[in-house]
N, C-alpha and C positions, 0 to 999 in steps of 0.2 A: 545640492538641492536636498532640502528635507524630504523621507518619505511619506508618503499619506500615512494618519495614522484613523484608526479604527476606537469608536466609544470609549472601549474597555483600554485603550491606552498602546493597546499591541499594535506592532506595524503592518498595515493595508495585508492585505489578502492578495499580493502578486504571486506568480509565479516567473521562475527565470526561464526566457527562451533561449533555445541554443543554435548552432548551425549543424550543418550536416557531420561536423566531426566531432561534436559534443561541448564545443567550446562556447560560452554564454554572449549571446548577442543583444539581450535587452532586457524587458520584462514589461508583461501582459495580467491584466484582473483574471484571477483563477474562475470568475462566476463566470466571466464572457469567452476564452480562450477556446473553451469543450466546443466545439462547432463538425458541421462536416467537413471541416478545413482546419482542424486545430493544427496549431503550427508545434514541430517541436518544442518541449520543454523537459524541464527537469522534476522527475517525481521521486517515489521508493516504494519499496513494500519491506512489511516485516511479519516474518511466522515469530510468535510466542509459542516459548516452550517450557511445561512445568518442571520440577523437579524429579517428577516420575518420568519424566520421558512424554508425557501425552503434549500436541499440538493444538494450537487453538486456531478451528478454522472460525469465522462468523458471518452470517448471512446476510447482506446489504439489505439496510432499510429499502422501503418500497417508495420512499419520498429522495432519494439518491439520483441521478439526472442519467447517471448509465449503471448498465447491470443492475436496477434494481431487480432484488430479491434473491439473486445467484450467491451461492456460495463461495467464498475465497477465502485465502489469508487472514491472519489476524487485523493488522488494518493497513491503507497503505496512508500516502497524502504526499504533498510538493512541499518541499522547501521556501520561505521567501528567500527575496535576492539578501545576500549578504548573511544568509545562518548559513551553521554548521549543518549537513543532513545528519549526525548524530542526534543532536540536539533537534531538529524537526521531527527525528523518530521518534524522540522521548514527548515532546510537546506530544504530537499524535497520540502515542499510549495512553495520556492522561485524557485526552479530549474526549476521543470516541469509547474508551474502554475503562478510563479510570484506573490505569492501570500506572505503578513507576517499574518500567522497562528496567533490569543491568547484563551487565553482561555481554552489551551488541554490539555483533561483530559483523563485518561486512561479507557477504556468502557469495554475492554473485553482481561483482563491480561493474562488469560491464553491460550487467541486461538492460535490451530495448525491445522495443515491441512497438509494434502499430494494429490496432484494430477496430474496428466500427461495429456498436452495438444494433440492437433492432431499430431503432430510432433514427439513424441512421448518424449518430455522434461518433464522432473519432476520437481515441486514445491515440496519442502518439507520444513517447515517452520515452526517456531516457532516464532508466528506473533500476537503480543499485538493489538488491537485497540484502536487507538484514535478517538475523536470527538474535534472539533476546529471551532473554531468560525474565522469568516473573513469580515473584513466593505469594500472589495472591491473589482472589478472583475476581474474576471483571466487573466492572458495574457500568453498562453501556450505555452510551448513548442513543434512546432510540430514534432519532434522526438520522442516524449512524449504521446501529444494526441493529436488526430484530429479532436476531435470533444467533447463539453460537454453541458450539460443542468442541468437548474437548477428545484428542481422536488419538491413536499411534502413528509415526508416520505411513506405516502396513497399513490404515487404514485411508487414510487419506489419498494415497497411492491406489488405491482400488478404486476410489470414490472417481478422479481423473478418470482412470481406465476406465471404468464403466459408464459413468459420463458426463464424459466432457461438456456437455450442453447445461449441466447444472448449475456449475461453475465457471470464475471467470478467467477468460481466455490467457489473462497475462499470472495465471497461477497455473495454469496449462504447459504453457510456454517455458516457464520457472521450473517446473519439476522433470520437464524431458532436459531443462539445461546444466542440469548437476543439482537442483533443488530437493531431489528425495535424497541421495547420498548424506545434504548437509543437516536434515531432518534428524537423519537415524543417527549422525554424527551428534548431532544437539542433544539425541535423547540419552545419551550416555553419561 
């Protein structure tokens, strides 16, 4: 069966669902999945990191369906069924940031996370992290983000500690789970 395709010629905006051991059980529209009952799927995140070492956190547009406005990560996003998540990370960098990603490498294979914002929407994800290097600066999407800064990983790491409430939970989660190690590691 052919996939849905989308105007601009790309394929449908699914996401891959998986079962409780991470292995792909089907696939759901990324618009309708986000519920208080989102079922597992498959996402990412990726921190950008410059040549000097600085981190690019950026701040979720306020037109974003959870965490609007909170701070996190450079950007994340799903996979469709059938790509490579390298290639969905580089797609992403270009979309929300305008950015072409190299360099990325997988930091933290196995992270998942489950959480519900104020809204009462669930994340639930099964969400690798990358790290990726970038020689040049953003130019956002702002549907995307509205705001970003370029930080140390020392600072960024503060920003968590001090508070957690600013930012979002699954870059919370990412840096108590080996995320600042690979940070300082990137920035070298």
């Amino acid at each position: 069966m052919d996939s849905p395709r989308l105007l601009d010629g790309e394929a449908a905006d699914d996401v891959v669902l998986l079962d409780d051991d991470g292995a792909p059980v089907g696939r759901a529209s990324r618009s309708t999945v986000h519920t208080a009952t989102t079922p597992l799927h498959l996402a990412f995140s990726c921190y950008v990191v410059r040549p000097d070492g600085a981190v690019l956190l950026t701040r979720r547009a306020l037109t974003k369906r959870t965490w609007p406005g909170v701070w996190t990560n450079a950007f994340c996003g799903h996979p469709r069924p059938g790509e490579d998540v390298a290639d969905a990370v580089a797609r992403h960098a270009c979309h929300e940031l305008g950015l072409t990603v190299h360099d990325a490498r997988l930091a933290l294979p196995d992270f998942r996370y489950r959480a519900v914002d104020a809204s009462g929407t669930v994340e639930n994800e099964v969400c690798p992290v990358y790290v990726a290097c970038v020689d040049e600066d953003p130019e956002p999407d702002p549907y995307e983000v509205m705001d970003l800064r370029w930080s140390t990983p020392e600072e960024v790491v503060g920003l968590v500690a001090a508070a957690p409430w600013a930012v979002s939970p699954w870059m919370v989660e990412q840096l108590r789970a080996g995320g600042h190690d690979l940070l300082v590691e990137a920035a070298r």
